[in-house]
C-alpha positions as CSV (number, residue, x, y, z in Angstrom):
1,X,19.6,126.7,145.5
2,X,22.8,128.8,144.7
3,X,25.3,129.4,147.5
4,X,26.1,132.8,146.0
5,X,24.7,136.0,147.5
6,X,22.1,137.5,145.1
7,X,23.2,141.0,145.0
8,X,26.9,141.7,143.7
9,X,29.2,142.7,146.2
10,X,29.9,146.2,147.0
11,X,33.2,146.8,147.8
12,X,36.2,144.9,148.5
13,X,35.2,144.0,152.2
14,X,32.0,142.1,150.9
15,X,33.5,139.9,148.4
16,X,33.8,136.3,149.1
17,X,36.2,133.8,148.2
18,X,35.5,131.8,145.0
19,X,37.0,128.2,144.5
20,X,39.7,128.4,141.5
21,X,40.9,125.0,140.5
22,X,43.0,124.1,137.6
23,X,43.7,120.6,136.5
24,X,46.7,119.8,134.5
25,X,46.4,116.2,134.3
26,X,45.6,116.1,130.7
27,X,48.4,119.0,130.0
28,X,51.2,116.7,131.4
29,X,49.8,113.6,130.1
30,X,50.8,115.3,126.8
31,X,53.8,116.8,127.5
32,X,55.4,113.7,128.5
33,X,53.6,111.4,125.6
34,X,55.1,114.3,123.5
35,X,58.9,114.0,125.2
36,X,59.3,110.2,125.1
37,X,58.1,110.6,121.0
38,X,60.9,113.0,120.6
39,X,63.3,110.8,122.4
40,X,62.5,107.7,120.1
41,X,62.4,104.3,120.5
42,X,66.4,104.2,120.2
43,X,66.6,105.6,123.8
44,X,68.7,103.3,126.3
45,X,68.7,105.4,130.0
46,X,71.4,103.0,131.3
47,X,73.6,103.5,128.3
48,X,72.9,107.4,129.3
49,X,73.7,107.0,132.6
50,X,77.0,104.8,132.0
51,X,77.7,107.5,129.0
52,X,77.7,110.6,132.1
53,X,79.7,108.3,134.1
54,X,82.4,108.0,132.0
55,X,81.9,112.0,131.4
56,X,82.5,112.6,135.4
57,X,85.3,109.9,135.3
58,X,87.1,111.7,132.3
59,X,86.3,115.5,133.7
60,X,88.3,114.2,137.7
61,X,90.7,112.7,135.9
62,X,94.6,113.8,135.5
63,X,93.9,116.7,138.6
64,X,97.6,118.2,140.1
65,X,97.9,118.1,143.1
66,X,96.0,121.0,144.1
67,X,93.0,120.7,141.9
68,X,92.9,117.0,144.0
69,X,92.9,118.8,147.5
70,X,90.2,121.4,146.1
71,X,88.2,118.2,144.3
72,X,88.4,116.5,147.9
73,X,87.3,119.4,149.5
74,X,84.1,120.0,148.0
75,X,83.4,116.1,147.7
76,X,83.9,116.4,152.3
77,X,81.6,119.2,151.7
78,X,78.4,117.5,149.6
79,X,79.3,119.5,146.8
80,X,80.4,117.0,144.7
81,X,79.2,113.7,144.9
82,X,81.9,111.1,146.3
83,X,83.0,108.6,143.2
84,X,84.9,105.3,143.8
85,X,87.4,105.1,146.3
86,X,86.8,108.8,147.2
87,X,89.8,110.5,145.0
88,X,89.2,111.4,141.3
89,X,90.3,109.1,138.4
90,X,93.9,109.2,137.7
């Protein structure tokens, strides 16, 4: 037996809500087969991470004195993560 009234609905007061599901499992299943192929089989995520490492130590390092105080400042302010001993790289 259907569950939905047998005459259409006559204006916007007698319409009823209808279920609207969309599943995306399949969608993402393919997106992310299809973004670890483009990566390749070359990929090493701890050489990445060590690689943006040494990117943040080289980008903090060699700050005047200033540019220190301001680096401190948003590190004391969760801005910027904290690194090391809490001061940039020299």
């Amino acid at each position: 037996m259907s569950t939905h009234p047998s005459t259409p609905p006559t204006g916007p007061d007698d319409a009823e809500p209808v279920d609207f599901v969309v599943d995306l499992t399949s969608q993402e299943m393919l997106r992310r087969a299809q973004v670890m192929a483009a990566i390749g089989p070359d990929w090493d995520p701890v050489e990445v991470l060590r690689g943006e490492e040494a990117a943040y130590d080289l980008l903090y390092s060699g700050l005047d004195a200033e540019q220190q105080r301001t680096y401190d400042e948003l590190v004391a302010a969760g801005v910027l993560p904290g690194r090391g001993d809490g001061h940039a790289a020299a």
